[in-house]
Every structure is written in C-alpha cells, then in structure tokens.
C-alpha positions in Angstrom: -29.0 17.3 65.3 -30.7 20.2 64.0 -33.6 18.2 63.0 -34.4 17.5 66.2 -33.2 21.0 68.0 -36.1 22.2 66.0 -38.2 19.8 67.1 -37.6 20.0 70.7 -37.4 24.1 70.5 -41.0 24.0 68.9 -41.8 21.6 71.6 -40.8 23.9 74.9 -42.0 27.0 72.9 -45.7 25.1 73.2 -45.2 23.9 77.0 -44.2 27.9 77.6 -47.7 29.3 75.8 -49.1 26.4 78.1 -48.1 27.6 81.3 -48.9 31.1 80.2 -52.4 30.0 79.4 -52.4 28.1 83.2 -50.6 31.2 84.9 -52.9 33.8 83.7 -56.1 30.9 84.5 -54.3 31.1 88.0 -55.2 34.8 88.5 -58.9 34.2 87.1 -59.7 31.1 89.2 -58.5 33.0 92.8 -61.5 35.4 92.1 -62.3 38.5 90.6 -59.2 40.7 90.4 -61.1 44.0 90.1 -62.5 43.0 93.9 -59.0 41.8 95.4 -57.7 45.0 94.5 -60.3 47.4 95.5 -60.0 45.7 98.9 -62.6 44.7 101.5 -64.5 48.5 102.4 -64.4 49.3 98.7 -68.2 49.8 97.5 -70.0 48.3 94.1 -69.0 51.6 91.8 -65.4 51.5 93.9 -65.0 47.8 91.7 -66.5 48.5 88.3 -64.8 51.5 87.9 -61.3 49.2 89.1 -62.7 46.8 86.0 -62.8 49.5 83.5 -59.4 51.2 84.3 -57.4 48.0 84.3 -59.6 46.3 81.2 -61.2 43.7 83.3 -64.3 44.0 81.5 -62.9 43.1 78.7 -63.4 39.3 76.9 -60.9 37.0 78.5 -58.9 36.1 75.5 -58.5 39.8 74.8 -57.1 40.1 78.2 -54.9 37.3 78.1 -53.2 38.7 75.0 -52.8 41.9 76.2 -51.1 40.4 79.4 -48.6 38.1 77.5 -47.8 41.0 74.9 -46.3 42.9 77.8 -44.9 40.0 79.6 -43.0 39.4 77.0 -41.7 42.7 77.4 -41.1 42.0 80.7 -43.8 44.2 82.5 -46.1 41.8 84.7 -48.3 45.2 86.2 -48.0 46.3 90.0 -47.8 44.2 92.7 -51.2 44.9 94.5 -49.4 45.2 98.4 -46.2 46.3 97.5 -47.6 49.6 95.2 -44.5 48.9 92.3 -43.8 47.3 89.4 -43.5 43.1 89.8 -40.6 43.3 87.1 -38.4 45.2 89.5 -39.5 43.3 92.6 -38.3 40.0 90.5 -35.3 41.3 89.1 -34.5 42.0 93.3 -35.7 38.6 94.3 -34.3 36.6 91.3 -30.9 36.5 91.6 -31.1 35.4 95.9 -33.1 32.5 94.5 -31.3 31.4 91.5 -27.7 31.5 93.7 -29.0 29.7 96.3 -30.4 27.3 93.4 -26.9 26.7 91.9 -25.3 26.4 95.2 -28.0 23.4 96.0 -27.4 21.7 92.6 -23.6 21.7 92.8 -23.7 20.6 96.5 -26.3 17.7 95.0 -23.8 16.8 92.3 -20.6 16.6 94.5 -22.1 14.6 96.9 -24.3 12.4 94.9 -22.4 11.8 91.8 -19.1 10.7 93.7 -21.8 8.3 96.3 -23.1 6.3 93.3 -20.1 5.8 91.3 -18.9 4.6 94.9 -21.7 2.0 95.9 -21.6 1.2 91.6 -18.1 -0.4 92.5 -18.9 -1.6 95.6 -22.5 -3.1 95.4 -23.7 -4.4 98.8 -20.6 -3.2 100.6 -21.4 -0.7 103.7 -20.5 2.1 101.3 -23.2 1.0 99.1 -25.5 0.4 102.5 -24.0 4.1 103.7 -25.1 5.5 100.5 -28.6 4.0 100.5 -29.2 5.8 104.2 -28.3 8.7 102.7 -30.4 8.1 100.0 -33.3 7.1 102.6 -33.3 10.1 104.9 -32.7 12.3 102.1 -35.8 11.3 100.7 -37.9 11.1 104.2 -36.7 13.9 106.4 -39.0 17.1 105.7 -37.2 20.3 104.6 -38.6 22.4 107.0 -37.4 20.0 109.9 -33.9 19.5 108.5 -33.6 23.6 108.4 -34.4 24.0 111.6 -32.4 20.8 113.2 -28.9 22.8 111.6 -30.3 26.2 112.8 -30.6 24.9 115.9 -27.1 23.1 116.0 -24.9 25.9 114.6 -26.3 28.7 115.2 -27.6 28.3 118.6 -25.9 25.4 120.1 -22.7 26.7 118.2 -22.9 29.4 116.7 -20.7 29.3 113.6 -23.6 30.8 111.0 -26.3 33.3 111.2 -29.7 31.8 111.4 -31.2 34.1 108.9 -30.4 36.7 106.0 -28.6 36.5 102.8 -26.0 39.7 103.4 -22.9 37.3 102.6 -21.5 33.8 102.0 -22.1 32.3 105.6 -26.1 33.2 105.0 -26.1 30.5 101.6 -24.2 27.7 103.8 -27.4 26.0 106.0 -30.0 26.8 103.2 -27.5 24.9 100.5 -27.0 21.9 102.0 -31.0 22.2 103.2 -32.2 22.6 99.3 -29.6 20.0 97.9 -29.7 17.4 100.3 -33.2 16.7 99.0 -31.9 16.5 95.7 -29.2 14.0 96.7 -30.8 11.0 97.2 -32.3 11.0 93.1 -29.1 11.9 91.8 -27.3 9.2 93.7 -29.8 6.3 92.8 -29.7 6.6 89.5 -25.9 7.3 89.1 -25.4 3.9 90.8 -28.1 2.1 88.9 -26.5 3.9 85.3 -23.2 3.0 85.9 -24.2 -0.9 87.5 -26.1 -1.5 83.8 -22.8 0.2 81.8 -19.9 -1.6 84.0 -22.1 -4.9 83.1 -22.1 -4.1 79.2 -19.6 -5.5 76.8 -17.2 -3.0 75.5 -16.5 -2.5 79.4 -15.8 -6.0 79.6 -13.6 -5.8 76.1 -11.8 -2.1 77.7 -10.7 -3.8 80.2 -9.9 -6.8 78.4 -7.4 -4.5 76.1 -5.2 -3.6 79.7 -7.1 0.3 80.4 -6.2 1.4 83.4 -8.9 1.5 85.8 -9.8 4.8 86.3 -9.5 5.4 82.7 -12.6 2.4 82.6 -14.2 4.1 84.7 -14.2 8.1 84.3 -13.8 8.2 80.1 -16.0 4.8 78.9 -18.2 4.1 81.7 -19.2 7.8 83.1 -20.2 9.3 80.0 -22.8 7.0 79.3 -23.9 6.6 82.9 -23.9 10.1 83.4 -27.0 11.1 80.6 -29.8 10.3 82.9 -28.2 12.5 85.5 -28.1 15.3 83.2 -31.8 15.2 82.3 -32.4 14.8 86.3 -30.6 17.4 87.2 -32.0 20.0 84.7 -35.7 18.8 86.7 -34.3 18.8 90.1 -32.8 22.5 89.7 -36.5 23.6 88.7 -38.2 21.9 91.9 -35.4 23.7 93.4 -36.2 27.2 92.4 -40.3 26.4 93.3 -39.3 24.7 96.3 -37.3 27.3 97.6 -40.5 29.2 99.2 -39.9 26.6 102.2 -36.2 26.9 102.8 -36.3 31.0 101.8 -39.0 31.6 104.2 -37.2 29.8 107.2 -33.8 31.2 106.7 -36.0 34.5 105.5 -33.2 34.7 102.3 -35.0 37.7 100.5 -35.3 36.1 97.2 -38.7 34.6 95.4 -39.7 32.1 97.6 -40.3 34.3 100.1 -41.7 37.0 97.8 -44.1 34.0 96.6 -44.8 33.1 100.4 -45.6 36.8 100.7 -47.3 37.4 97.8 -49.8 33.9 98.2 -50.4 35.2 101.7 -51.6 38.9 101.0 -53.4 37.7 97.4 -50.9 39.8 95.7 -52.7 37.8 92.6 -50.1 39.6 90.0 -47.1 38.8 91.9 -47.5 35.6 92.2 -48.9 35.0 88.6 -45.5 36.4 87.4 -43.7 34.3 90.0 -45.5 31.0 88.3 -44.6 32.1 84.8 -40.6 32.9 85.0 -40.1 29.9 87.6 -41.9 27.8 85.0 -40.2 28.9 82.0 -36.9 28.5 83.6 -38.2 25.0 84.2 -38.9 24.4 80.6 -35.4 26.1 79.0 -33.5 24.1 81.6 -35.4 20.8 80.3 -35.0 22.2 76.8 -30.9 22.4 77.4 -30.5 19.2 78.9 -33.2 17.0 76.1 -30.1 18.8 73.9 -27.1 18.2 75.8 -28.2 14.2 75.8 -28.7 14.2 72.3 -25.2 15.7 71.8 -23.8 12.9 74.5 -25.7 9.9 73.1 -26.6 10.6 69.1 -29.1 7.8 69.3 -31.6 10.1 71.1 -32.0 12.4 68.2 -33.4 9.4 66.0 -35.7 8.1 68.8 
C-alpha cells in the first residue's frame, strides 16, 4: 500500500506542475499582460514601463518560476479590475463554491446511489425504466434551462425560495439540486451496472446459498464491491462540479468562484482567472489522488495492477 501511495502521490504531484505549466500558458496565450493591464488609452512608454515593473521582460521560464514560488505561498498578484489581492478575493469566493459543491455531491449520492441499487434488483421493472428517465433527462436537459424552469416555479409561480443570493440555507436549495442533478444520471448508471455484474458473481450466489439475510447480501458483500467505481466517479464529478459551477453561480448570482471566474473571463482579469484555473484544478487532482487511494484500500488488488 505504501508502494503504491508513493507512486500515485508522485503521479498527482506531476499532473499539478502540469496544470501549473498550462495555467500560467493560459495568461501568455490571451495576449500581452503588460497591454491588458495598462488598458486601452495607455501609450507605448505607458506598457514598457508596466513590463519592467511587473518583470514581463523577463525570459519566460524565469517568470514562470517566479509566479509558482509565490503561488505556492499562496500570493497569485492583484486582480487587474478589482485593485486587490486574488488570494483574498479566493479565500471570499472559495468557500460559496466548495458548499454548494458538497451540497450537489451529497444530493447526487442520495438520489443516485439508492436509484441503482433499486433498478440492480429490479432490472427492466418500471423502477428500473423510472430510473433510466431520470438517468436520460439528467443527462439531456441544459443546466442553465433546468435553473431557470425551478426559478420560475418556486420562486415566482410559488414563491417558497429566493431566486438569487447565497445569505442563508434557502439560497443553496435550487442551485443543489441544479449542480447535482447533472451528476445523477453517471452515478446511477454505473451503480446499477456494478452491482448487476457483483449480484451475478459466485460468492453472492454461495452468500446466499449459506441462508444471509437479504439485506445483509446486499449492503455488506455486494455494495462494497459495487460501490469502488462510484468512489473514483464521484471524486471526478465533484471537480466538474466546482468548474461547472460558473453556470449555475452566475444564474442564481451565489457569490462564490464561478461567478468570480464569469467576471473575471469577462473584464480579462488575466490573473484572476489564471489563479481560478490552478486551485480548481489542483482540487481536481487531490480529490482523484484520495479516491485512486481509497479504492486501493477497498479492493487490494488495485495496488498490484
């Protein structure tokens, strides 16, 4: 096990100095930052004297180090609308966007884990056909349009939550089930086709051969093993959740990095959303770094695969 925690540790640590390399490339590619920030009236000795105060003058790989060395210390520079430091702007934003995250996952889990155990025991039965809608319009019905159907239905045609704002618990409810409805669909599918393949298998067959209750079949032999997939899916589906939050954030304008991002991409705030890229995307990879873990604890024959 440690073996291949090492392994997998070195592994995420070279996908993170990847997306640092692809984040700070991000800031490079949308143009010349020196220009962006002198603005639009600023004149030719207005720029290069922006390029020698900030360093961008300076050999690329020179800058790039100097921009990761602080970083990693947790200063990404100032935001070029907004006048202050991105850090403190994140550490505003952050936790809106990881809450609402959570709140999607868990609403994923309970309604998708429970759907495919379901249509698992009942294959082509109408739960299993009720579950495959779900699993259909989940999959085809466009955020933005689903958000604004529920706005629409209660908070206009009854108005039970507010339509925008994150000030308490009611504000989390329509952007939840928004965010992990999408997620559903994935999570369902492959709990039903996990636990189909283990309820086929033979100690199942010798389990409940021996008298097991039921449930007992079920929840402690069959579960466990069906479940590993899921884990892995849901480590991925909770990072598309905190990227894909700029959709869902901006229409119930929840103040957390989505919008910031939406803001950010619209003003080319180039700094902003170059930090934005680089925490979303290492949460991404520690998540998938915890789960590739928590499998190999679950089933010990990944960690000699």
């Amino acid at each position: 096990m440690l073996a291949y925690s090492l392994k997998r540790l070195l592994l995420a640590v070279l996908v993170a100095v990847t997306v640092s390399v692809g984040s700070f490339a991000l800031l490079r590619a949308a143009g010349d930052p020196a220009v962006a920030m002198a603005g639009h009236s600023a004149t030719a000795s207005d720029i290069e004297f922006i390029r020698e105060t900030y360093g961008f003058n300076r050999p690329l790989p020179v800058q790039y180090a100097d921009w990761l060395v602080k970083a990693l210390q947790g200063d990404f520079g100032e935001s070029l609308y907004f006048r202050m430091p991105v850090s403190r702007m994140l550490a505003d934003k952050l936790p809106t966007t990881m809450t609402l995250g959570g709140l999607a996952l868990a609403f994923a889990l309970c309604v998708g884990l429970p759907l495919g155990i379901i249509a698992a025991i009942r294959p082509n039965s109408w739960i299993d056909r009720a579950a495959l809608l779900v699993s259909v319009t989940g999959q085809a019905m466009p955020t933005f349009w689903f958000a604004l159907v529920l706005v629409v239905l209660f908070s206009i045609t009854f108005p039970l939550l507010p339509p925008s704002g994150s000030g308490t618990w009611k504000h989390f409810v329509m952007p939840t089930v928004v965010l992990g409805y999408y997620a559903t669909p994935a999570i369902m599918r492959l709990t039903r086709a996990g636990m189909l393949e283990v309820l086929a298998s033979d100690y199942i067959r010798t389990a409940r051969a021996k008298g097991l209750h039921p449930a007992v079949v079920l929840l402690k032999h069959a579960l466990r093993n069906a479940v590993i997939p899921v884990v892995s899916l849901s480590a991925v589906q909770f990072g598309f959740m905190l990227g894909g939050s700029v959709v869902v954030e901006t229409v119930f304008a929840l103040h957390g990095t989505g919008q910031l991002a939406w803001e950010s991409i619209s003003r080319s705030d180039l700094p902003t959303v170059q930090a934005i890229v680089l925490v979303l995307s290492s949460f991404y990879v520690v998540l998938s770094l915890i789960a590739d873990l928590l499998n190999a604890w679950l089933d010990p024959r990944i960690r000699v695969a």
